[in-house]
C-alpha positions in Angstrom: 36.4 -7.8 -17.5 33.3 -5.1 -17.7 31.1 -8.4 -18.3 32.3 -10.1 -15.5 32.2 -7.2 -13.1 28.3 -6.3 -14.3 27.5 -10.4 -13.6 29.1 -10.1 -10.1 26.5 -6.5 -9.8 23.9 -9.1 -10.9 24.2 -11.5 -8.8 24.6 -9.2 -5.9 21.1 -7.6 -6.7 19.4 -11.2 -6.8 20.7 -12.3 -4.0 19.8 -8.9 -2.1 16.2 -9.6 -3.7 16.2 -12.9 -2.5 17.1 -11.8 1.2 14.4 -8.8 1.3 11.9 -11.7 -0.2 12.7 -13.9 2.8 12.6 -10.7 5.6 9.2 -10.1 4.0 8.2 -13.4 4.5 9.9 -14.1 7.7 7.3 -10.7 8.7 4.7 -12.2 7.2 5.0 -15.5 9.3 6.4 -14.0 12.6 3.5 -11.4 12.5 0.8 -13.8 12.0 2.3 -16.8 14.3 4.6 -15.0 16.8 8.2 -15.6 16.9 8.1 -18.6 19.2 5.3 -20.3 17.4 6.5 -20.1 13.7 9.4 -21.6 12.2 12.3 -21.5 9.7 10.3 -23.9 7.6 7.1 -21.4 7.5 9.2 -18.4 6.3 11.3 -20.8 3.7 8.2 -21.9 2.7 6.8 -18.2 2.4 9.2 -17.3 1.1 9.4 -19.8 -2.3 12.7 -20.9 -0.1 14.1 -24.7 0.9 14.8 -24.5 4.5 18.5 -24.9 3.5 18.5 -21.7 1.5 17.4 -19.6 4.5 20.2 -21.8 7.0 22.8 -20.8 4.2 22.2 -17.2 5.0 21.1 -17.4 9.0 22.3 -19.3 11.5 18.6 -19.6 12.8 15.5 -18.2 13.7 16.8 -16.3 16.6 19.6 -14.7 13.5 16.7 -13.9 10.8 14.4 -12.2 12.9 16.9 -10.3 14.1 17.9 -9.5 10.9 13.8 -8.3 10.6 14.3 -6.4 13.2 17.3 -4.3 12.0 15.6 -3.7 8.6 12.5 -2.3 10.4 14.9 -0.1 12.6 17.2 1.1 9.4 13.9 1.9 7.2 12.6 4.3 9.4 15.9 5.8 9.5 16.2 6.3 6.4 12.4 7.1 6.0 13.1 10.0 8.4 16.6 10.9 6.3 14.7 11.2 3.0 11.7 13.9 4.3 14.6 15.7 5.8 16.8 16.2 2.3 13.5 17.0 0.6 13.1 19.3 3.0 9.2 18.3 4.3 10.5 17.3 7.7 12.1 20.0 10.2 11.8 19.8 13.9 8.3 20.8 15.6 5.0 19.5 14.8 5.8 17.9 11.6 8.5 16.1 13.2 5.9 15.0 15.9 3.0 14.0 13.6 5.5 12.1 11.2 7.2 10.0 14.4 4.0 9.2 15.3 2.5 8.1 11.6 5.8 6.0 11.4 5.3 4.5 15.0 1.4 3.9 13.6 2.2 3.1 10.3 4.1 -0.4 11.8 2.4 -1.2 14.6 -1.0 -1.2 12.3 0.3 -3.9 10.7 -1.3 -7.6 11.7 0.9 -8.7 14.5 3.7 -6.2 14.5 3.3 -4.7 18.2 2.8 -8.2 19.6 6.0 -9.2 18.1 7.5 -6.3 18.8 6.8 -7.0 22.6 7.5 -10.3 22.1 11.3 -9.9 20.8 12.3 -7.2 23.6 10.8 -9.9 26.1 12.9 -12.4 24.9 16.1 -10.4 24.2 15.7 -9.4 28.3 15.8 -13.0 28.8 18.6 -14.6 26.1 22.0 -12.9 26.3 22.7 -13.7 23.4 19.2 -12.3 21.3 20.3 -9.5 24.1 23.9 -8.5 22.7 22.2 -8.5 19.1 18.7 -6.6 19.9 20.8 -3.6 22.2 23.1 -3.0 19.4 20.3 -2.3 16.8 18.6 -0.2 19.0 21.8 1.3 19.7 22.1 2.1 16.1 18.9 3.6 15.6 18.9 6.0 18.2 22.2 6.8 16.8 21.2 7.4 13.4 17.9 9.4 14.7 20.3 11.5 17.3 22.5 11.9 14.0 19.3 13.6 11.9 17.8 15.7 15.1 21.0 17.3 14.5 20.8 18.0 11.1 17.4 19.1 11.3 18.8 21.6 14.1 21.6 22.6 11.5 19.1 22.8 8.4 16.3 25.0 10.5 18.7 26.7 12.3 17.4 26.2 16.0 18.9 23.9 18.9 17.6 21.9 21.8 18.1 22.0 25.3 19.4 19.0 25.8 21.8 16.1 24.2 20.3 15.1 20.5 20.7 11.7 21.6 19.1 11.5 24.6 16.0 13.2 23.3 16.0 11.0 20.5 16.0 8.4 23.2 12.8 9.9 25.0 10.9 10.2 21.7 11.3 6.4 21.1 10.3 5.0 24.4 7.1 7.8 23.8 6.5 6.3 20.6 6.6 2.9 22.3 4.5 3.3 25.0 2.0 4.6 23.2 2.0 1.6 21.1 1.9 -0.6 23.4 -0.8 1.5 25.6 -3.0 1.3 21.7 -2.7 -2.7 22.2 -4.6 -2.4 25.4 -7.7 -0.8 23.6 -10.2 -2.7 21.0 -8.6 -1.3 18.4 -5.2 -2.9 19.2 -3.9 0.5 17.8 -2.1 3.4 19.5 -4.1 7.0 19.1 -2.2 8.8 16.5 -3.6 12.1 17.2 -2.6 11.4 21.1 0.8 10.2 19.9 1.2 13.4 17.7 0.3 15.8 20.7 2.0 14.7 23.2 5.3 14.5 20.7 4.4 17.7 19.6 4.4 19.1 23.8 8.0 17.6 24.1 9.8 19.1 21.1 8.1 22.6 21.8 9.7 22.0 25.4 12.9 20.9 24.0 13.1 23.7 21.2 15.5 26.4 22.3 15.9 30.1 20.4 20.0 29.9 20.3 22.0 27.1 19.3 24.0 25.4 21.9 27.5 26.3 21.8 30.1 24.3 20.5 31.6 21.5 23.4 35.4 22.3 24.1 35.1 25.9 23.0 35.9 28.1 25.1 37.0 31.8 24.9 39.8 32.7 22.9 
């Protein structure tokens, strides 16, 4: 019974290998070509994949890039999570300057900001890539809302306002300021720019006393 649980574990990692193998590829590809221009075959192929291997676990290319795109959106979650529990990330400038190497750290990859562009034009035109792209982004501001809190809780200060919606604010900064880098020769956003202004809108947002408690009133 032990031996058959630890082959199930087993094949659970490989096939969790295998899927990360194919996101990395399907990166690789949709970087380099752009989503409309490469194909399910390209990734497979990338990949070390038949086309039917990647169909058994997507639906299609619209399904696996959105799949691309929730990994991206969970890992810097979790990168975020991590500096926070080790204690090297508290709200302020290090909070500022790390958003910012994160936001740097992907779009200075090959291909990444175009794609990036090109999926949120798309999703604004297909209701279904719509449904699918809203929800992760849904889910990330979420789970960035969730660790502004923590950080408040951890360093003992508040902001003025709602966690989420200034977790909200510092992603469409983040973004603009990629997509205002793409416009230079570089094709990269200004990191020290990024970091600055990030920097002016937590110091603005940064209150001395926490915020009450919601439904609390006098006793």
């Amino acid at each position: 019974m032990t031996i058959r649980s630890e082959a199930r574990l087993t094949r659970k990692e490989r096939t969790e290998e295998t899927n990360q193998r194919l996101l990395d590829a399907a990166f690789d590809v949709f970087c380099a070509k752009g989503y409309q221009a490469g194909t399910v075959d390209e990734v497979a192929s990338a990949a070390g994949l038949t086309t039917g291997a990647v169909y058994s676990r997507y639906s299609g290319k619209a399904e696996l890039v959105m799949a691309l795109v929730e990994r991206t959106l969970e890992t810097r979650v979790a990168n975020f999570r991590r500096q926070i529990e080790l204690g090297e990330l508290e709200l302020g400038s290090g909070a500022a300057r790390r958003w910012a190497e994160e936001a740097v750290g992907y779009s200075a990859r090959p291909g990444w900001g175009s794609l990036a562009l090109e999926l949120r034009i798309l999703a604004a035109r297909d209701p279904h890539l719509a449904e699918r792209y809203a929800a992760a982004h849904r889910r990330y501001l979420k789970g960035m809302a969730d660790l502004i809190v923590e950080s408040m809780e951890a360093n003992h200060v508040a902001v003025a306002i709602e966690p989420s919606d200034l977790a909200r604010i510092l992603a469409a900064m983040a973004s603009g300021m990629v997509l205002d880098g793409m416009t230079h020769r570089s094709g990269q956003p200004d990191s020290g720019l990024m970091t600055r202004g990030l920097e002016l809108l937590l110091a603005g947002a940064l209150t001395e006393q926490p915020p009450q408690e919601v439904g609390h009133g006098p006793t």
